[in-house]
ZAMARGU-4260 file (C-alpha; in steps of 0.2 Angstrom, whole numbers, plus 5000, padded with zeros to 4 digits):
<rodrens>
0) 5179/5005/5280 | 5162/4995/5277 | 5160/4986/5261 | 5149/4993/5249 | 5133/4982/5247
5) 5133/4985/5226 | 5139/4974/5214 | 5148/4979/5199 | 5142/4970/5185 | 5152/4967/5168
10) 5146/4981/5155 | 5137/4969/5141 | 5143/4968/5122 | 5129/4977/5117 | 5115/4985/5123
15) 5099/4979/5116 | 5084/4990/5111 | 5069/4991/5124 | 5058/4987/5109 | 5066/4971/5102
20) 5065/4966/5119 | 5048/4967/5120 | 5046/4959/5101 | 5057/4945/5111 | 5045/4941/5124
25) 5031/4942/5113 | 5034/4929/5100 | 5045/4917/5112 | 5037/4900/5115 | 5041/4895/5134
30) 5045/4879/5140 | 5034/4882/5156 | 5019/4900/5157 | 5024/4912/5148 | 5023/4930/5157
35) 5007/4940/5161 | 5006/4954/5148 | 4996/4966/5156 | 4989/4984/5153 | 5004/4993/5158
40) 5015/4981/5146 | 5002/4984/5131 | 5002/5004/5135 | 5023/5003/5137 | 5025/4994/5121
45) 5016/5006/5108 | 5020/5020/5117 | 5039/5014/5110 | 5044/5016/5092 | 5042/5003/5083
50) 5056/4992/5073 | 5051/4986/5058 | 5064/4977/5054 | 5066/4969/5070 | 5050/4963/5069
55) 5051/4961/5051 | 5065/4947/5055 | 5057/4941/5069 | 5040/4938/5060 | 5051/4927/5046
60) 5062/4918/5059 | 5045/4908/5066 | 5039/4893/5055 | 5022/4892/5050 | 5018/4879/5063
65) 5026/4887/5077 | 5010/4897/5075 | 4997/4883/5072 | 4987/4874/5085 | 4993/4857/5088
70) 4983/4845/5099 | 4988/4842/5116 | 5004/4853/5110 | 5003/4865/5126 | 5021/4876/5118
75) 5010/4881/5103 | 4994/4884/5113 | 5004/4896/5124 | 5010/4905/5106 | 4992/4908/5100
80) 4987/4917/5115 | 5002/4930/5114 | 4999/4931/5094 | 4980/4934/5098 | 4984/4947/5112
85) 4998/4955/5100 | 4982/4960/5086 | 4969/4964/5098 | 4978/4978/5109 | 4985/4983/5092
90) 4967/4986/5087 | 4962/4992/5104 | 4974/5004/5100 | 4969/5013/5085 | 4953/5020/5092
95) 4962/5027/5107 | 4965/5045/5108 | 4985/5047/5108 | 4989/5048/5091 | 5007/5042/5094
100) 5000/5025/5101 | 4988/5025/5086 | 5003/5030/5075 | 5015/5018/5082 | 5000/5004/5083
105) 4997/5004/5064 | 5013/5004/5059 | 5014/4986/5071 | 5000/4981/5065 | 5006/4983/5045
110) 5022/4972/5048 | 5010/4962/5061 | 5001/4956/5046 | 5011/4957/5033 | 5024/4945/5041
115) 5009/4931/5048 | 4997/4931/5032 | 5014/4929/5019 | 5017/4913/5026 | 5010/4896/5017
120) 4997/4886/5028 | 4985/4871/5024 | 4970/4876/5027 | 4974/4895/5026 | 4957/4905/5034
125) 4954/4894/5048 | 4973/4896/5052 | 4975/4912/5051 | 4958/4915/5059 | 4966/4904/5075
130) 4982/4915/5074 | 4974/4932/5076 | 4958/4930/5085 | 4953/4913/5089 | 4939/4904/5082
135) 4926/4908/5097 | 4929/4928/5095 | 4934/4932/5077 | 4919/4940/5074 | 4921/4953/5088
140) 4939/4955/5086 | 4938/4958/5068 | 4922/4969/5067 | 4930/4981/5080 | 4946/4981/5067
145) 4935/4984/5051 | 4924/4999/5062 | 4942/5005/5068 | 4951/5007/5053 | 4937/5014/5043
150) 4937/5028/5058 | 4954/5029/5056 | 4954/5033/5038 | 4939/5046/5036 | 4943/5055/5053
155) 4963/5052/5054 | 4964/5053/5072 | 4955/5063/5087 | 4969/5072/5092 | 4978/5089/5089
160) 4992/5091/5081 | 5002/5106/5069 | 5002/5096/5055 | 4983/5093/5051 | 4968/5095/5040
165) 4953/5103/5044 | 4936/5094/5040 | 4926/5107/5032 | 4911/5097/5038 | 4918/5092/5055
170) 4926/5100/5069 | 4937/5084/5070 | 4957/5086/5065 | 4964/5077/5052 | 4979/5069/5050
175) 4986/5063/5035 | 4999/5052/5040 | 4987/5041/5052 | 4974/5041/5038 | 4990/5034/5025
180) 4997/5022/5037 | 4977/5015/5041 | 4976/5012/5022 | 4991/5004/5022 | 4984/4992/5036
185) 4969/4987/5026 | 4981/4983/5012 | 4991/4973/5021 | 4974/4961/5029 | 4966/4965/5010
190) 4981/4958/5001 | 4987/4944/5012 | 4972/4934/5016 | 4963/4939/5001 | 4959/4921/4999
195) 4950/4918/5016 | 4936/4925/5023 | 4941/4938/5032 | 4941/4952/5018 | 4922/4950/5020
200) 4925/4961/5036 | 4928/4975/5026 | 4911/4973/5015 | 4903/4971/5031 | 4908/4988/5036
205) 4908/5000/5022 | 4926/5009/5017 | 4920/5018/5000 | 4914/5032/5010 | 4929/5036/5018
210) 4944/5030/5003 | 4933/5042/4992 | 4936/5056/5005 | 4953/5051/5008 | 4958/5052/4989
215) 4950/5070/4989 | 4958/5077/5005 | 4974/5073/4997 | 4989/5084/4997 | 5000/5076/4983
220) 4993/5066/4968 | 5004/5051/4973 | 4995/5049/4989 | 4979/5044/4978 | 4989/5027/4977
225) 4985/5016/4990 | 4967/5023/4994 | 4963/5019/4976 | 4972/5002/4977 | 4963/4996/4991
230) 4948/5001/4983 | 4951/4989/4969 | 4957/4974/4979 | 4940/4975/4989 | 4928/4978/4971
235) 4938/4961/4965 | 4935/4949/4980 | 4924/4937/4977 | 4916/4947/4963 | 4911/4933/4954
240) 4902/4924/4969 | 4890/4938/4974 | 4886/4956/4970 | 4902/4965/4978 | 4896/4980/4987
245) 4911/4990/4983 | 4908/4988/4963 | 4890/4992/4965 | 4897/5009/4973 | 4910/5010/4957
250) 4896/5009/4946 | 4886/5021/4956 | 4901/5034/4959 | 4893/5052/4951 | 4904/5062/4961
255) 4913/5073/4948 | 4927/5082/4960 | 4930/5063/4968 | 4936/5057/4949 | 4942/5073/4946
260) 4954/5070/4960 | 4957/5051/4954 | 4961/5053/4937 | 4975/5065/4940 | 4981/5054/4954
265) 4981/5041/4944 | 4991/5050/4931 | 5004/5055/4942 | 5007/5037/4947 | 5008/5032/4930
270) 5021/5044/4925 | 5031/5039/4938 | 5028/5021/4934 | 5035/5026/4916 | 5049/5036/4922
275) 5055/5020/4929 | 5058/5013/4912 | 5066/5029/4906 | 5078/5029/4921 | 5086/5014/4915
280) 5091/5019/4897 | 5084/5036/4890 | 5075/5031/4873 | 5074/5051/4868 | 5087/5054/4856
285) 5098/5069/4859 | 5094/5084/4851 | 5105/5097/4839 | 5118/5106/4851 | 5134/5115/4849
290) 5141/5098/4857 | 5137/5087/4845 | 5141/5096/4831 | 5159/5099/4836 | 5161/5080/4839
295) 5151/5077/4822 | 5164/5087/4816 | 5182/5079/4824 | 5180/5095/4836 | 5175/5085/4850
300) 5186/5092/4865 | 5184/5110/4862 | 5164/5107/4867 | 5161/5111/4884 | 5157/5097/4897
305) 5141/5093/4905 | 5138/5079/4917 | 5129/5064/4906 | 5118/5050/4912 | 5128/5035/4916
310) 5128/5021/4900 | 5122/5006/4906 | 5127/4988/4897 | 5116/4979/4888 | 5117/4965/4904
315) 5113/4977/4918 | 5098/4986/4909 | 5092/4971/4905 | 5093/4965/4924 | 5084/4982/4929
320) 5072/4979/4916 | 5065/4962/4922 | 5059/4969/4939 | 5049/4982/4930 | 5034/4986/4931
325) 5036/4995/4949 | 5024/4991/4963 | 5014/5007/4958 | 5010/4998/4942 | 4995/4989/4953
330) 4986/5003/4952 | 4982/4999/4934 | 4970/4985/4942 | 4959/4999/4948 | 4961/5008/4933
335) 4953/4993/4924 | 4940/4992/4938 | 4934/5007/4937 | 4934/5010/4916 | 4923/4998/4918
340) 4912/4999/4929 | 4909/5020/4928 | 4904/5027/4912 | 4906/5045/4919 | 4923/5039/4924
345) 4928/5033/4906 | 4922/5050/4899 | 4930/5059/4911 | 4949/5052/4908 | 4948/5052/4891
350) 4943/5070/4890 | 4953/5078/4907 | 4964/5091/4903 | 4980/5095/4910 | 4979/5103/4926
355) 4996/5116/4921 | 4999/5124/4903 | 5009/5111/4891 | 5009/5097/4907 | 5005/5081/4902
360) 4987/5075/4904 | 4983/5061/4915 | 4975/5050/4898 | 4993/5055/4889 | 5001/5047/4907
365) 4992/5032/4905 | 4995/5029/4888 | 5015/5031/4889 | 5015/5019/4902 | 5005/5008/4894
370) 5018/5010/4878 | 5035/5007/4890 | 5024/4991/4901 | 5020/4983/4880 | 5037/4987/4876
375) 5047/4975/4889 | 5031/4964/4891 | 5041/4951/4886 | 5053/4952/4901 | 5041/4944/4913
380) 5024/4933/4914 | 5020/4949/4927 | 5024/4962/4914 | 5013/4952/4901 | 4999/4953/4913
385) 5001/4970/4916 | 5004/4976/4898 | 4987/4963/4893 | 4976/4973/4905 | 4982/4991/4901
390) 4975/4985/4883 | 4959/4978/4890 | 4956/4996/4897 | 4960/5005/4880 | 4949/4992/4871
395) 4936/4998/4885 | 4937/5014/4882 | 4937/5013/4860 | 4921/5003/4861 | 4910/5016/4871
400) 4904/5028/4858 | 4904/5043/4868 | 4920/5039/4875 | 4926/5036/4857 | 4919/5052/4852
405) 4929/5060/4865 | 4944/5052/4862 | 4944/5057/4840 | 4939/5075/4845 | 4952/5087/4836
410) 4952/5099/4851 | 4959/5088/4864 | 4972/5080/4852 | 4986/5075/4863 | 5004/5084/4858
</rodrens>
């Protein structure tokens, strides 16, 4: 009998994921050339599902100046190329027409960013400029990221799929998860290199048009979050060095379904911000009940049992408490933007009724927040700030006489 020309091979520990494979030859340093990434790599690779938090771990494994150029240092040379080709086929991605690449491509890209721009350089917009694009083509590079992700977010994608919106003035689909996952992309470039140049991309190319549209196309209130954040971090760069293009459009915003839209978004976020305080210890005392009177009265077990809210200690509330305010209390910087900026916006929040019988108002929101953030400002030089600028807003808001007017009118007392 012949012998067989296969080799067995021992069966590995574990199996490792075609993806982190990937991640692994892209953000190696090679003692010798690196391999040739070519079409087909890029079209296998966001064709996968991402793993964030491989990447994640990855991204935070590499020190700063592992992705810094170093003179005459042909290891680090060899990294900026594969970091450079990483965000341009990520951007070359986004405008193609497969809307699982796109999908998968911006959610490589948030990570992407999030995990290069959160790390401390020297001279932090040349770096980062050399990390991403390179000097020579930054301008190409990040033009076609700025026209790219503002496509992505007033159109949402080119291709079909069951669960879309339809444009009422466009034949294009819309999909709601690519236009959340573009906005989150901008936030991640917005907020991480807010102190370089590369922000100015974005007032290059104008997003107002298409966050305003995003907000209104909306299917739930709490997606009106991170359109409108965005929209605040780009009114607030470099405000005070030139006539921001993005606050000229806030003062300018007449669009009354838009702020509509807005307000109420932002009220939602604002009662969930609250809720999170309320969460932590109930501050609403218990009303009369055949309960409490029985154990008023010594009759304590013959009242029936119901499942109560678990009584925290004084030491675990108070840990709970100091990493309040949430994440969604940034939206209050917007808020304050906007109040402003916008007198019809001011009117409008003061005087917006609630959208369902005895619901609370958006203003009626805004102000329990503002209570619960002044409440446990204390906790926190964040909280402070937070609680300071929800009071900035209100005096804003007082100090307008028709808004003032507004606010002491009898019919829309708040209950």
């Amino acid at each position: 009998m012949e012998t067989s020309p296969l080799t067995q091979q021992n069966r590995p520990g574990s199996f490792q994921p075609k993806i982190d494979n990937l991640y692994e030859q892209i953000l190696t340093l090679y003692e010798n050339e690196g391999p040739e990434f070519s079409d087909r790599f890029w079209t296998e690779f966001f064709l996968l599902k991402p793993d964030k938090a491989s990447l994640r771990r990855r991204l935070e494994n590499i020190d700063p100046d592992d992705l810094l150029r170093i003179q005459n240092d042909i290891l680090i040379q060899r990294c900026q190329e594969q970091t450079q080709q990483f965000f341009r086929q990520g951007v070359a991605q986004i405008s193609s027409k497969h809307e699982t690449s796109v999908e998968f491509a911006l959610d490589t890209l948030t990570v992407f960013l999030g995990g290069v721009l959160s790390k401390r350089y020297t001279n932090p917009s040349a770096e980062i400029i050399t990390i991403l694009a390179g000097l020579d083509e930054v301008d190409d590079v990040f033009l076609e990221f700025a026209g790219a992700i503002e496509n992505a977010i007033r159109l949402g994608g080119a291709g079909a799929s069951s669960h879309v919106l339809v444009d009422r003035h466009s034949t294009d689909c819309v999909l709601p998860e690519i236009r959340r996952k573009a906005v989150n992309v901008a936030i991640a470039l917005t907020a991480g290199a807010y102190q370089t140049s590369l922000v100015s991309y974005f007032t290059h190319r104008d997003l107002f048009p298409a966050l305003i549209k995003c907000m209104q196309d909306v299917e739930s209130l709490h997606d009106v979050f991170e359109p409108f954040l965005l929209l605040g971090l780009l009114a607030n760069y470099n405000k005070f060095e030139f006539r921001n293009p993005y606050r000229v459009r806030l003062e300018d915003l007449v669009n009354e379904p838009a702020i509509h839209k807005i307000i109420r978004g932002l009220g939602a976020v604002c009662a969930r911000s609250r809720d999170q305080y309320v969460v932590i210890q109930e501050d609403i005392g218990e009303g009369w009940t055949w309960s409490s009177t029985l154990k008023y009265i010594g009759l304590g077990v013959l009242a029936p049992n119901r499942s109560a809210t678990p009584t925290r200690t004084p030491e675990e509330a108070k840990d709970l408490f100091a990493d309040l305010p949430g994440s969604n209390a940034a939206i209050i910087l917007p808020i304050y933007d906007l109040t402003n900026a916008n007198r019809l916006f001011r009117h409008t929040l003061a005087s917006l009724p609630d959208s369902e019988p005895k619901s609370e108002t958006p203003f009626s929101a805004f102000l329990s927040q503002t209570s619960y953030i002044l409440n446990h400002a204390y906790r926190s030089h964040r909280a402070t700030l937070y609680g300071l600028l929800n009071l900035t807003t209100l005096r804003i808001l007082i100090e307008d006489p028709p808004t003032c007017v507004k606010l002491f009118d009898p019919a829309l007392a708040i209950t």
